[in-house]
C-alpha positions in Angstrom: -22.8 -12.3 10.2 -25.6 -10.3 8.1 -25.6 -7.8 11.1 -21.8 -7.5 10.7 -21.7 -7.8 6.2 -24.4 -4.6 6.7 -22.3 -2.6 8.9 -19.3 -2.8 6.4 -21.4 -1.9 3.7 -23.1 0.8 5.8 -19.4 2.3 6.5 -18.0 1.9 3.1 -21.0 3.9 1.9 -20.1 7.1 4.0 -17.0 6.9 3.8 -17.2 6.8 0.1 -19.1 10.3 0.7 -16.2 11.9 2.4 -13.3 10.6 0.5 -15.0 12.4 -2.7 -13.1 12.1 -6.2 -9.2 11.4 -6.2 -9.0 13.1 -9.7 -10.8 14.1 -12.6 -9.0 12.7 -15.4 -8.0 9.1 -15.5 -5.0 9.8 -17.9 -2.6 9.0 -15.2 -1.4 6.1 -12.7 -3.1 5.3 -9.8 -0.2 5.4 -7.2 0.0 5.5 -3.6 2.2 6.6 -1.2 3.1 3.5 0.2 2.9 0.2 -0.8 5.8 -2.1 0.6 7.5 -5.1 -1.7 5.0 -7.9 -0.8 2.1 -6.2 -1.9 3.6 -4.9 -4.9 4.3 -9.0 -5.8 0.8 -9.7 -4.8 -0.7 -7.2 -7.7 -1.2 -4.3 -5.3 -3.7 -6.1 -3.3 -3.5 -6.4 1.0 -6.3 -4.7 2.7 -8.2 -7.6 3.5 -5.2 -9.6 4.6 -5.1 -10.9 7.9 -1.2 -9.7 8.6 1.2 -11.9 10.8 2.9 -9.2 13.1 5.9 -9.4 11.0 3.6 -7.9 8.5 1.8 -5.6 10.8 3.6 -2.4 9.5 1.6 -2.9 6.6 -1.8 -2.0 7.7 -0.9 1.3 9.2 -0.5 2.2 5.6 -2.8 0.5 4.2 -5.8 -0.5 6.0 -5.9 0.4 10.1 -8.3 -2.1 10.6 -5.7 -4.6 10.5 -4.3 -3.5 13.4 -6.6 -5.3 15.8 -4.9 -8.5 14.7 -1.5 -7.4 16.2 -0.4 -9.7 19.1 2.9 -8.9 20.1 5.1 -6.4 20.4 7.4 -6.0 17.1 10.1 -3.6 16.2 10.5 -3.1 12.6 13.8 -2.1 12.1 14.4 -1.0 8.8 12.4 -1.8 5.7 13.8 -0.8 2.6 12.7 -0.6 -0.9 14.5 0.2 -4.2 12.0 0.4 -7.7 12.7 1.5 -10.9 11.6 1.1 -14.3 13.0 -0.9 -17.1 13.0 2.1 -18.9 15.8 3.6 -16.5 18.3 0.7 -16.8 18.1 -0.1 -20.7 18.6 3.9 -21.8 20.8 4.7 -18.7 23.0 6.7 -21.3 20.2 9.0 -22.8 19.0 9.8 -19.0 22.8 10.6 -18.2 23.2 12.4 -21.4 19.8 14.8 -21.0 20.0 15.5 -17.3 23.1 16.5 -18.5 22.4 19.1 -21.0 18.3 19.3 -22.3 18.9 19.5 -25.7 17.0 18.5 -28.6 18.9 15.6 -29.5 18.9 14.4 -25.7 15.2 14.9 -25.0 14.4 13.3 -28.2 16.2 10.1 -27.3 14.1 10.0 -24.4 10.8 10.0 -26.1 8.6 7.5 -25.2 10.0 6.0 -22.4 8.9 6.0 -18.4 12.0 7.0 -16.5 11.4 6.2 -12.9 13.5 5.4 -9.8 12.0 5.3 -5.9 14.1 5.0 -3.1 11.5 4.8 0.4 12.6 3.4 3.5 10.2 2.7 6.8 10.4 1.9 10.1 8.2 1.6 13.1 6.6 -0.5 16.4 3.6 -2.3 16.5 1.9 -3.1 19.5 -1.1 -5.1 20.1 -3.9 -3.3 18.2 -1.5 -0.1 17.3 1.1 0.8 15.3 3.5 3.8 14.8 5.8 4.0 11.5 8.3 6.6 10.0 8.4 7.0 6.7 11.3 8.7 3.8 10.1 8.3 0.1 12.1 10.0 -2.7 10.9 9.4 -6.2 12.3 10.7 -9.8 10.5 10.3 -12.8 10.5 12.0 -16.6 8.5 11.1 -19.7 7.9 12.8 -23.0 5.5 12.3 -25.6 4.4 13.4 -28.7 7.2 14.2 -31.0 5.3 16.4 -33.0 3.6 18.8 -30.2 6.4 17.7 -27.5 5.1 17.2 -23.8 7.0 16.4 -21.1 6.4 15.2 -17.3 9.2 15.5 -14.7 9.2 14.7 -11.7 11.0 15.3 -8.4 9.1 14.6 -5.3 10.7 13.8 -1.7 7.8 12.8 1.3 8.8 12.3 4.7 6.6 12.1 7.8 5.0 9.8 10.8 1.8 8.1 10.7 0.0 6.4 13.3 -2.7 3.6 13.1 -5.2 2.1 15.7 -7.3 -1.0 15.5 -10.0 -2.7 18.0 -11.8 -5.8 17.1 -15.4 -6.8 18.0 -16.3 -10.7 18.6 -19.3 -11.8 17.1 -19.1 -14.9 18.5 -19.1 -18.6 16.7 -22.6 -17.5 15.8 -21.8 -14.6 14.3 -24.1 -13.0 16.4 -24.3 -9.7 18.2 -21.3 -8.0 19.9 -20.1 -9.9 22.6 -18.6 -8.0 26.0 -17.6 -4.7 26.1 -14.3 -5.2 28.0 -11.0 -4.8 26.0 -7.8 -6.5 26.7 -4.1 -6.5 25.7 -5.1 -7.8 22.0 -7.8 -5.0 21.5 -10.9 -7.1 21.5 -13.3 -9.1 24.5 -12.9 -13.0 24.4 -10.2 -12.9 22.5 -8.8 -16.6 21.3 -5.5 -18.0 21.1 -3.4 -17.7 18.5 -1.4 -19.7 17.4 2.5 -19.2 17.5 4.7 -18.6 14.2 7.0 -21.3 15.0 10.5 -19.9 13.5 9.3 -16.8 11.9 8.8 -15.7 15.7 12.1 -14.1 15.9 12.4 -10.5 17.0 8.9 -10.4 18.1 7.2 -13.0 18.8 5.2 -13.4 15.4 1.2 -14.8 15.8 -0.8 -15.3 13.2 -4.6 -14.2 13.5 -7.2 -16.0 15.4 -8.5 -18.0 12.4 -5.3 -19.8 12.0 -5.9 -22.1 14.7 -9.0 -24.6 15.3 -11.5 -22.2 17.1 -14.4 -21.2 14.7 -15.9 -17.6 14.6 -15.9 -14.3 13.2 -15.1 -10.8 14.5 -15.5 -7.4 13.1 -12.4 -5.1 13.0 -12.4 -1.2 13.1 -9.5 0.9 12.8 -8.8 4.8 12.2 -5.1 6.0 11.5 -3.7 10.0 11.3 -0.7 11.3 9.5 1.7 14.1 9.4 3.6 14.5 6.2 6.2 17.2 4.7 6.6 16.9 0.8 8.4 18.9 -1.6 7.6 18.6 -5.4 5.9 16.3 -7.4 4.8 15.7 -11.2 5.2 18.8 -13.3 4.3 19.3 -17.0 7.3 21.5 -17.7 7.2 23.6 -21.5 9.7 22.4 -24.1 10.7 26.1 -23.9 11.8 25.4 -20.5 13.7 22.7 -20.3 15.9 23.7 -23.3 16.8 26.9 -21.1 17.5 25.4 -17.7 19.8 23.3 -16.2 19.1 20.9 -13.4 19.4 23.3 -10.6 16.8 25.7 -12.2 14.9 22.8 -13.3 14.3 22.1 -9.0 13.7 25.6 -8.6 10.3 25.0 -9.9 9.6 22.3 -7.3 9.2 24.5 -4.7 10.4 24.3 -0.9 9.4 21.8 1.9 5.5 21.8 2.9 3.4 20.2 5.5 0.0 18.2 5.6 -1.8 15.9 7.7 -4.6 13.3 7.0 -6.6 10.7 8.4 -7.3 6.9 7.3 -10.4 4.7 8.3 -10.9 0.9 7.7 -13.0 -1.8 8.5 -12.4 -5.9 8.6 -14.3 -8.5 8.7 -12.9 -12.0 9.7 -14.6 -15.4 9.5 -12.8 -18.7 10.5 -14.1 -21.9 9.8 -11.6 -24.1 12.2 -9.6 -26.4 9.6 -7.2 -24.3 8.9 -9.5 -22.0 6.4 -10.7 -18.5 6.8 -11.9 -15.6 4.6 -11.9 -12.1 5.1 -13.5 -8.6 3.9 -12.4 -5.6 4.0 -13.0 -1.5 2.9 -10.0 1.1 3.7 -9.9 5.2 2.7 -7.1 6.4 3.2 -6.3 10.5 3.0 -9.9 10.9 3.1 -10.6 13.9 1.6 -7.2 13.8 0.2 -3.6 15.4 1.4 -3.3 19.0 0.7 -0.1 20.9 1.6 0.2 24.0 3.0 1.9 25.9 0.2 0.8 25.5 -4.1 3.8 23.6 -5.4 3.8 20.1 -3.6 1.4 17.5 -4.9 -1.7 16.4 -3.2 -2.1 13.1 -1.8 -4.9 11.8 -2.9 -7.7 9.6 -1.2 -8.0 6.3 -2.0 -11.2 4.0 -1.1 -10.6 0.6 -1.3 -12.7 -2.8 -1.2 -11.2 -6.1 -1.0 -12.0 -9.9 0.5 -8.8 -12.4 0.8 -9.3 -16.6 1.6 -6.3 -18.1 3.6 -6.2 -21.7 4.1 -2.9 -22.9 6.9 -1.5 -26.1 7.6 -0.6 -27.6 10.5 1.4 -24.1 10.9 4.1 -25.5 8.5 2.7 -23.5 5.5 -0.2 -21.6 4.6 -1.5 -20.2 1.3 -3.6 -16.7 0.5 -5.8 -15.6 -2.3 -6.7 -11.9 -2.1 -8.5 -9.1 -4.4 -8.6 -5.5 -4.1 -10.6 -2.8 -6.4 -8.6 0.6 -5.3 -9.7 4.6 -6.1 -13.2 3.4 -6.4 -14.5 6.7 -6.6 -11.6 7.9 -9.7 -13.7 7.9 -12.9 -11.4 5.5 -15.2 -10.9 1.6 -16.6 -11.9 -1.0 -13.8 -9.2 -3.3 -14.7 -6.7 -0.4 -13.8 -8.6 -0.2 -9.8 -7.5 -4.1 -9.9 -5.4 -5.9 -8.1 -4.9 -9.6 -7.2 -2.6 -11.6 -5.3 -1.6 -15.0 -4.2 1.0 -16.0 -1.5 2.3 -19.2 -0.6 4.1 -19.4 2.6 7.1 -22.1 3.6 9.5 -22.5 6.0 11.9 -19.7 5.7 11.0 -18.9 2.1 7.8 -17.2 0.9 6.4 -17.2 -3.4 4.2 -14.3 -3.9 2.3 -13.6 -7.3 -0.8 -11.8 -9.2 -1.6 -9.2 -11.4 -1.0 -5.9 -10.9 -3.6 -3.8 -13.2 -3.6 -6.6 -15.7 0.2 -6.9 -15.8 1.9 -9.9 -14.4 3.2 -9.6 -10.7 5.8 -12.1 -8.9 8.5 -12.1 -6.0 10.2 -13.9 -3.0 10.8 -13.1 0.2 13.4 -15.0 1.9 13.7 -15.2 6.3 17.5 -14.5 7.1 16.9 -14.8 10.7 17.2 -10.9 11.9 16.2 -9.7 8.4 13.6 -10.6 5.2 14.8 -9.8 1.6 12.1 -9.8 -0.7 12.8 -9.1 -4.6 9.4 -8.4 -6.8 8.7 -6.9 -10.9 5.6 -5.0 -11.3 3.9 -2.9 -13.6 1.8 0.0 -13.6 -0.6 1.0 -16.1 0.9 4.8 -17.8 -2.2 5.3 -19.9 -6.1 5.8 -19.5 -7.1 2.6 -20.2 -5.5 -1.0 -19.3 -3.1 -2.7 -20.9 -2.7 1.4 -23.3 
């Protein structure tokens, strides 16, 4: 185990060296790319969590690591996910009324408030240790501030692309010794144990949970690299007062630019430890767009990189229900408030309905996800810190 603890930490370090700063300032929020409905009602948090295949799209966002606990062979149809912000429903009208025609009037109603929709949808196959997702993300956003020296962020961003993660495990053995074998087999890792089975959750794919589920004890250390290919137009502008009085929503786009491309690359590490009643704990550092996302034209945003450190407990019983407690700190390398880098979450899972909670950068997180046989609705309420220090 102390051979293992000092390799993640080892890792973490350099890849803290080539991830290098997200950004500068910390006067803005701290938002990824992707991040599907569960995590968003767990606070955020998930790179340390040991994902049932049915979750298994996750980690090729979030942490490829988590790939080595695939099992079976899953095809994730469709996963769709519509967010907004209060702000959007409640002054619906003033949003009409400015896109409409930017006037003083209509720009002044809006002042103040975080106008923000996202429409993503993803969908993908995981395999036993690998995983291959498509992705379409389309946000809007607008806020002004200041009414006295007016400033005003809009924004208009559209991503699309395919991203591919790969995960092997290495078995330290009940010991937690030493690598054990060299040889690799259909679930990525030598002296693999069984899993045990996801009873009626099993549908589509053959769900498994991970290896610390069952009554087996020992540990294994997970390794995991993932690449991306994305094309993005826009992003989050500060357009002039001047501007928007002048133009109408069709020059406003103008300034977003065309389609561009970029590519990146993720890296992540796991460490698992199960104890044989039913109770394991895990550990866990992801960077994702190391180096960060830069497109090949000026206009399009930058994704930036993201370095991640987490640890999750998961306690299961009798297969009937289990229960998770996990904690992330994300953009550990973005100079701003720790409590905005925080994220924590707690799941309880039951027969064909799951309760998810946590805080979200200090703000209160909760959802449900409910099993319709061929399908999972999940309904969540988050927040996300707008200012440079929590709970601004």
């Amino acid at each position: 185990m102390r051979t293992a603890l000092s390799s993640l930490i080892a890792t973490s370090v350099a890849l803290a060296v080539f991830c290098g700063e997200a950004r500068s300032s910390s006067n803005y929020e701290l938002h990824t790319l992707y991040r599907d409905t569960r995590m968003r009602a767990m606070g955020g948090a998930g790179i340390a969590l040991q994902l049932d295949d049915r979750d298994a799209l996750q980690g090729v966002f979030t942490n490829p690591a988590q790939m080595a606990g695939n099992q079976g062979i899953m095809l994730h149809y469709l996963g769709a996910d519509i967010a907004g912000s209060l702000d959007t429903y409640t002054a619906i009208g003033d949003v009409t009324a400015a896109f409409s025609n930017f006037t003083l009037d209509s720009l002044n109603a809006l002042m103040g408030h975080n106008i923000y929709s996202n429409l993503q949808a993803v969908g993908g196959i995981t395999i036993p240790n690998f995983g291959v997702a498509v992705l379409a993300d389309s946000q809007l956003g607008f806020y002004g501030e200041n009414e006295a020296y007016p400033e005003f962020t809009v924004g208009y961003q559209t991503t699309t692309g395919i991203q591919a993660a790969w995960g092997m495990a290495i078995d330290l053995g009940s010991g937690g010794g030493g690598r054990r074998g060299a040889s690799s087999s259909a679930s990525g890792g030598a002296q693999r144990r069984p899993r045990r089975q996801n009873g009626p959750k099993s549908s589509g794919g053959g769900s498994a949970e991970a290896f610390s589920m069952g009554t087996a004890t020992g540990s294994e250390l997970r390794i995991g690299l993932g690449a991306k290919y994305l094309w993005r137009r826009g992003g989050y502008k500060d357009v002039p007062l001047t501007t928007l009085l002048s133009a109408d929503v069709g020059q406003l786009m103008d300034l977003f630019g065309g389609w561009e491309t970029g590519y990146g690359v993720d890296a992540g590490l796991q460490y698992v430890s199960s104890h044989g009643n039913g109770f394991s704990w895990s550990l866990a550092s992801s960077a994702t767009n190391i180096g960060s996302v830069n497109f090949s034209g000026t206009v399009a945003d930058p994704v930036p990189s993201n370095l991640s450190a987490g640890g999750a407990l998961r306690y299961s019983l009798g297969g009937i229900s289990s229960a998770t407690l996990t904690y992330d700190q994300a953009f550990l390398l973005t100079p701003t408030d720790w409590r905005k880098r925080s994220h924590l979450g707690a799941e309880l899972d039951l027969p064909a309905v799951t309760i998810f909670g946590g805080y979200y950068q200090t703000y209160l997180s909760y959802g449900a996800s409910f099993d319709l046989w061929v399908f999972r609705l999940t309904a969540a309420s988050y927040a996300e810190e707008l200012g440079a220090k929590a709970m601004q």
